[in-house]
C-alpha positions in Angstrom: 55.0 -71.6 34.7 54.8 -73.2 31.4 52.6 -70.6 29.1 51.8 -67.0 30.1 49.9 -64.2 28.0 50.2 -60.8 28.2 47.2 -58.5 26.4 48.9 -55.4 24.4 48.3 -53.1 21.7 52.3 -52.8 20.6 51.4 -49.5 18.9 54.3 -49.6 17.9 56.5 -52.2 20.4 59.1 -50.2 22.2 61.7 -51.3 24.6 59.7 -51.0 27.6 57.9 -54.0 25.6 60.7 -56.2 25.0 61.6 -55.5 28.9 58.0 -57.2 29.5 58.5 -59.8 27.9 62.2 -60.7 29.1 60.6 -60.4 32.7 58.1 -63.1 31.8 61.1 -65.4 30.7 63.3 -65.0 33.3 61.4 -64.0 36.5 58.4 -65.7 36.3 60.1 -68.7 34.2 57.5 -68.9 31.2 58.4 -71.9 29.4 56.2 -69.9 26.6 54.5 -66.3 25.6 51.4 -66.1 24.1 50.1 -62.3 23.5 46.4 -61.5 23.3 46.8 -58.3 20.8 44.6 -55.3 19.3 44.2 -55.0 15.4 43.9 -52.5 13.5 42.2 -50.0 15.8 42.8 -49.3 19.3 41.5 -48.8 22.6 41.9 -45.1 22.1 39.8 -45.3 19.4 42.5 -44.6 17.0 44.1 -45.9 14.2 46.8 -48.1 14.8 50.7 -46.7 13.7 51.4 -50.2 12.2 48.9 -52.6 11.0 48.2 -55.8 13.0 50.3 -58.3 11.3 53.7 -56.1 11.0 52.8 -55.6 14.6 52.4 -59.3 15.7 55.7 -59.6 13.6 57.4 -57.8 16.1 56.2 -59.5 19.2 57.5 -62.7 17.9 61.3 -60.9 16.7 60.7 -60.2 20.5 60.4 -63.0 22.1 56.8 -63.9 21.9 55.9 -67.5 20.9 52.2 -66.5 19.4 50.0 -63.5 19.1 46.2 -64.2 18.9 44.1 -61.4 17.6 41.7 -59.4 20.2 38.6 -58.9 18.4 37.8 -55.7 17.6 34.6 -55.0 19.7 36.9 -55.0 22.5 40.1 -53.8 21.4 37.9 -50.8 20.9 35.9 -50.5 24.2 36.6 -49.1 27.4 38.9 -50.5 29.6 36.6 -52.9 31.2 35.1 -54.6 28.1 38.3 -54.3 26.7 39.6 -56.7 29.8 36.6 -58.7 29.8 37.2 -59.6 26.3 40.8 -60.5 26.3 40.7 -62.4 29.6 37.5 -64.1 28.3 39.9 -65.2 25.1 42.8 -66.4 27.4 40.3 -68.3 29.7 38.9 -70.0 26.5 41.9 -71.0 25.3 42.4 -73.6 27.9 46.0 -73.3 28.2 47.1 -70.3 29.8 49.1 -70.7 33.2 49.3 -67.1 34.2 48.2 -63.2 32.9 51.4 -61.2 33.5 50.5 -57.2 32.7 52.8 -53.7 33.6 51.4 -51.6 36.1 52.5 -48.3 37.9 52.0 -49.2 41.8 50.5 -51.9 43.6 50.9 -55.9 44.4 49.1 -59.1 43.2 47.1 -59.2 46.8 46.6 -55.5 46.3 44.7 -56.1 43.2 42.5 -59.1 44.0 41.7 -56.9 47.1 40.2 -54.4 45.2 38.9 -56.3 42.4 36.9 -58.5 44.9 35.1 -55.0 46.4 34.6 -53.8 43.0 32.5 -57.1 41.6 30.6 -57.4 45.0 27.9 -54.6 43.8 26.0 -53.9 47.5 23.2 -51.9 47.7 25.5 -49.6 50.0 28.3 -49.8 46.7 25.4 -48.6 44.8 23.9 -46.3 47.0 27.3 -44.2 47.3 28.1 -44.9 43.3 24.9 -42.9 42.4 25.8 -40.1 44.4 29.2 -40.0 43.1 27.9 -40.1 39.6 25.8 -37.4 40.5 28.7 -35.5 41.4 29.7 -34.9 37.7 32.6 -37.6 37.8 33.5 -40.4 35.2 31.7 -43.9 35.6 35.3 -45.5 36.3 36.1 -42.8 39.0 32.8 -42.8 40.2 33.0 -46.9 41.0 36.7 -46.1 42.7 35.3 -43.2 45.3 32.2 -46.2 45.9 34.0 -48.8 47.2 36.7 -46.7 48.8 33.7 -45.5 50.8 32.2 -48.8 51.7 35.0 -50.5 52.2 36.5 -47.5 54.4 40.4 -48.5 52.3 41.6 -46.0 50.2 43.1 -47.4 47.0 43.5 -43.9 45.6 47.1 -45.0 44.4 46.3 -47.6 43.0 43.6 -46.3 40.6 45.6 -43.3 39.3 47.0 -44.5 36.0 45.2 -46.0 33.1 47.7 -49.0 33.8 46.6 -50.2 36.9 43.1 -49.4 36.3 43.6 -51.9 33.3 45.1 -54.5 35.7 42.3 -54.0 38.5 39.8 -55.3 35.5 41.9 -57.7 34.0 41.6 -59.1 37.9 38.1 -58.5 37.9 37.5 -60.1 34.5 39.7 -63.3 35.3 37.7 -63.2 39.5 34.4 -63.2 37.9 34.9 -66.0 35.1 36.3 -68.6 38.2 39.2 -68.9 36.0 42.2 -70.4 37.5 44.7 -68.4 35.5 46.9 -66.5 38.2 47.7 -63.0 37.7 51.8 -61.1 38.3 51.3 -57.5 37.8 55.1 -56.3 37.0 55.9 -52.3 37.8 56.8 -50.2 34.8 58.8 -47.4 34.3 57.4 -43.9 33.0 54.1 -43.1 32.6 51.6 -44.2 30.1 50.3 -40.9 29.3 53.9 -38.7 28.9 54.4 -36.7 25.9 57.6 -36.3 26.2 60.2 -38.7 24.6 62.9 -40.1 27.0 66.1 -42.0 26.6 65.1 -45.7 25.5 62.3 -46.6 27.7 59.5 -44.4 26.7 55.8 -44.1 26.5 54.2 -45.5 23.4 52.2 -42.0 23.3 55.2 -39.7 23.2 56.7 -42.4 20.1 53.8 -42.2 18.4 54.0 -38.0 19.1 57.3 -38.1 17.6 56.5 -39.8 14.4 53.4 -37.8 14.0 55.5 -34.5 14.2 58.0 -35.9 11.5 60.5 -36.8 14.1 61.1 -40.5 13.3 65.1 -40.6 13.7 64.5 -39.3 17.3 62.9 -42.8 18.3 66.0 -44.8 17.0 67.0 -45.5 20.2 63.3 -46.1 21.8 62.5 -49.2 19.8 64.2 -52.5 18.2 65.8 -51.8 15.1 63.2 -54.1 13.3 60.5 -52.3 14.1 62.1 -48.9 13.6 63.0 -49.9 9.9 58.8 -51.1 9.2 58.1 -47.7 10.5 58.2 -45.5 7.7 55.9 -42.6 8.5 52.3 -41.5 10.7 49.3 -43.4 9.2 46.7 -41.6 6.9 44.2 -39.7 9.3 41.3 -41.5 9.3 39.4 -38.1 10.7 37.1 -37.6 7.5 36.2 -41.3 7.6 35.1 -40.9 10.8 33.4 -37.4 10.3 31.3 -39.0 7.5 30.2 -41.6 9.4 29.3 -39.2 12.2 27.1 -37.1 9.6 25.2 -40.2 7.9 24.5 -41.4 12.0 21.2 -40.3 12.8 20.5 -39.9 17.1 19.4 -43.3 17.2 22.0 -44.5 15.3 24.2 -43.2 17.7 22.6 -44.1 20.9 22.9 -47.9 19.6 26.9 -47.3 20.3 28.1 -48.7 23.7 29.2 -45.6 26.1 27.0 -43.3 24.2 24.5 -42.7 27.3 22.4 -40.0 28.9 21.9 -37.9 25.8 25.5 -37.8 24.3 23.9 -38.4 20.5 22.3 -35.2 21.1 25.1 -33.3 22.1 27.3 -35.2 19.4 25.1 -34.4 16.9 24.5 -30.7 17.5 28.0 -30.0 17.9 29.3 -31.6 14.8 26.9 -29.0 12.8 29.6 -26.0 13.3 33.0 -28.1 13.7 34.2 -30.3 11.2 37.5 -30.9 12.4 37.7 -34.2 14.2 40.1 -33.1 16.8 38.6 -29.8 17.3 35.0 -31.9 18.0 36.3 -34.2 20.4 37.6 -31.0 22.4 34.0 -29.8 22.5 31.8 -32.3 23.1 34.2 -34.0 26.1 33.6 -32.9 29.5 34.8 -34.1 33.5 32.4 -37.0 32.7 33.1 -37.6 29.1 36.5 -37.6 28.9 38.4 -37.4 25.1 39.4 -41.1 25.0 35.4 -42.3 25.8 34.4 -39.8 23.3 36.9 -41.2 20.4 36.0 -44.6 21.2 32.0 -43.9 20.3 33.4 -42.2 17.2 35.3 -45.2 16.0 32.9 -47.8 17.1 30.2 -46.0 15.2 32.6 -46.0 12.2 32.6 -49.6 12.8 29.2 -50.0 13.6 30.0 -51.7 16.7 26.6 -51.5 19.0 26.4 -52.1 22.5 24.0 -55.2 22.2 26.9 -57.2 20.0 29.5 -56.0 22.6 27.3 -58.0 25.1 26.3 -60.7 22.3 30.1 -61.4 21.7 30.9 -61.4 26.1 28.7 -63.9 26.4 29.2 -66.4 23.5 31.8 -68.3 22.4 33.7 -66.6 20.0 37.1 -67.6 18.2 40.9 -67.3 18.7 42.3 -65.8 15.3 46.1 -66.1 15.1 48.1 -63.8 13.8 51.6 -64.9 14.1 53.8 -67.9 15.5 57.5 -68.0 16.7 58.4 -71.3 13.7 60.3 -73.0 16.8 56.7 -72.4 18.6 54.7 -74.0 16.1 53.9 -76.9 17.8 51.6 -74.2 19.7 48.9 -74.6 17.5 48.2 -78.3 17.6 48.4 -77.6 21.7 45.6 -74.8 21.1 43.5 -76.7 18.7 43.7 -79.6 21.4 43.1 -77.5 24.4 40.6 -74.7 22.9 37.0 -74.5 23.6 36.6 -72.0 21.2 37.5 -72.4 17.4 41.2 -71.4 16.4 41.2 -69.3 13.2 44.4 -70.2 10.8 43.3 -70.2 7.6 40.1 -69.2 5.8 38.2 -72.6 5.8 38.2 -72.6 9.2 35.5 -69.9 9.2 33.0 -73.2 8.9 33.3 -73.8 12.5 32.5 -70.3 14.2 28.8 -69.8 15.5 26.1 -66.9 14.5 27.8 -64.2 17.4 30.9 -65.3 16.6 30.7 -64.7 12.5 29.5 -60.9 13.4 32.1 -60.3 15.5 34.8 -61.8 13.0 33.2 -59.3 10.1 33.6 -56.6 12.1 37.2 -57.6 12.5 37.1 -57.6 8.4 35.7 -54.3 8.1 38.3 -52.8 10.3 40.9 -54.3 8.6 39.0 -53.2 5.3 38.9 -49.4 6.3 42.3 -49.6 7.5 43.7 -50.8 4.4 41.5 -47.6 2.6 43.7 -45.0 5.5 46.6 -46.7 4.8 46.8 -48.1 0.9 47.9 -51.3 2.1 47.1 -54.3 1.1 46.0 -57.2 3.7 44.7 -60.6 3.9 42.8 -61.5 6.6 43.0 -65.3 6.7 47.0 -64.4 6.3 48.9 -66.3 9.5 52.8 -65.6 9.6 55.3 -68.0 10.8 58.6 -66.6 11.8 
């Protein structure tokens, strides 16, 4: 295979990271590694530990050859618009030979089995989603129980980690856009989710735990030394940020947000009159159907302003490929992308002149984030900044 991506967050890259990317190189024989990576915010609707360029930094001291910026309507949205976004971004860069991504359980045929089911919407698929909705369960796991009935195949393992569920739509995604980019699902160690840190290969969730709790030497041995010395301590909450923005939201404001559906401005809005602590908010207004992670994302869009009818705007136009960093023995890269792109490739600020209407809204939102992350974090960054290393 000559180039591969992989879509990440590196919040912060660990060694179950580097082990990705050394599996690309010598299993599946990448001649290069492009990653497809989240900015400032992320798909938890958090704040990200590092910002987006220290971050890219480290995929390239890694191994990567370039890291192109996901925009940040989908780096912030569930895990299907999230997918559709980054796959739509590798499809558009015309180059990409494969899609390489770590999952839990499962095989390549298992997940363009599934992933076929799941974009055939029958009327019998909807038929037993409504009643599964009805039920009290999630949208995602409501869509799962559907076609395992239909289809009379139960894919229960598969769909029982936030990993593979990312990997089913990343199939889906790349299935419905006819691309020809082939998909190698690699099984990871540990779970996404564990708190707890282990001996090297750990989850990014029980590093970032760690750091948070003032633990920072106990990571040393989870994560290169190079990102381990940028890491100097857990970013400024950006809780009151996002509480302000909650309070100056009216209900309409709120229902403009994607995943805020079937009332949740209300509930949102009544709640947030006798809690003002963000955490303590999130526990309240989340439920079996509204799980903590979709309620943080409406929180953090809405401090973005990111409403659902750009989300859509920006999946169905062309939007850009902004690069963030590129490995300086790699740099021939960007001539290849420029050459091979359909959509424009961001470098350098002048090349702002080429991006269309839905493209320049979703690049400002990319700005803002960057904006409000560099008020969290008192750092200073430059948008149009592209490292070579």
């Amino acid at each position: 295979m000559k180039i591969c991506a992989i879509i990440a967050e590196y919040n912060p890259f660990h060694l179950g990271h580097l082990k990705h990317l050394e599996y690309v190189k010598r299993q599946l024989n990448a001649e290069r590694i492009v990653v497809i990576m989240s900015g400032n915010f992320t798909q938890r609707g958090e704040t990200a530990i590092l910002n987006k360029f220290k971050r890219a930094k480290h995929a390239i001291k890694a191994g990567a050859d370039m890291v192109i910026e996901l925009p940040t309507v989908f780096a912030t949205a569930n895990a299907e618009i999230f997918a559709k976004g980054a796959c739509k971004i590798i499809n558009d860069l015309g180059f990409i030979d494969g899609l390489c991504f770590g999952v839990e359980s499962g095989d390549k045929e298992s997940y363009i089995s599934l992933a076929k089911l799941l974009n055939d919407e029958s009327k019998e698929f909807k038929k037993a989603l409504k009643t599964a909705l009805d039920s009290g369960v999630s949208l995602a796991k409501a869509k799962y129980q559907a076609v395992m009935e239909v289809s009379g195949k139960d894919y229960s393992k598969l769909v029982n980690s936030p990993n593979n569920v990312l990997g089913i739509e990343y199939t889906k995604a790349l299935l419905s856009l006819k691309s020809n980019i082939e998909i190698y699902p690699m099984l990871r160690l540990g779970d996404h989710n564990d708190t707890t840190l282990k001996n090297k290969i750990t989850s990014a969730t029980s590093i970032r735990l760690a750091i948070k709790n003032g633990k920072k030497r106990k990571i040393k041995r989870n994560v290169p030394k190079f990102v381990y010395k940028d890491i100097k301590r857990y970013p400024q909450s950006a809780n009151t940020l996002m509480l302000g923005a909650l309070t100056t939201a009216t209900e309409q404001d709120l229902k403009k947000i994607a995943d805020c559906t079937e009332g949740l401005e209300n509930r949102i809005k009544a709640l947030l009159k006798d809690n003002k602590d963000l955490d303590a908010l999130v526990e309240k207004i989340s439920t079996k159907r509204y799980p903590q992670t979709r309620i943080r994302r409406i929180i953090t869009s809405n401090l973005l302003r990111i409403e659902e009818s750009l989300v859509k705007e920006c999946l169905k136009e062309q939007l850009y490929a902004k690069v963030l960093a590129v490995n300086s023995n790699a740099r021939h890269l960007i001539s290849d992308l420029k050459k091979n792109s359909s959509i424009p490739v961001l470098t350098r600020k002048s090349d702002l002149e080429n991006l269309k209407k839905t493209a320049n809204k979703c690049f400002e939102k990319d700005v803002l984030a960057s904006e409000l992350y560099s008020l969290i974090t008192s750092e200073k960054q430059n948008e149009f900044f592209m490292d070579l290393i």
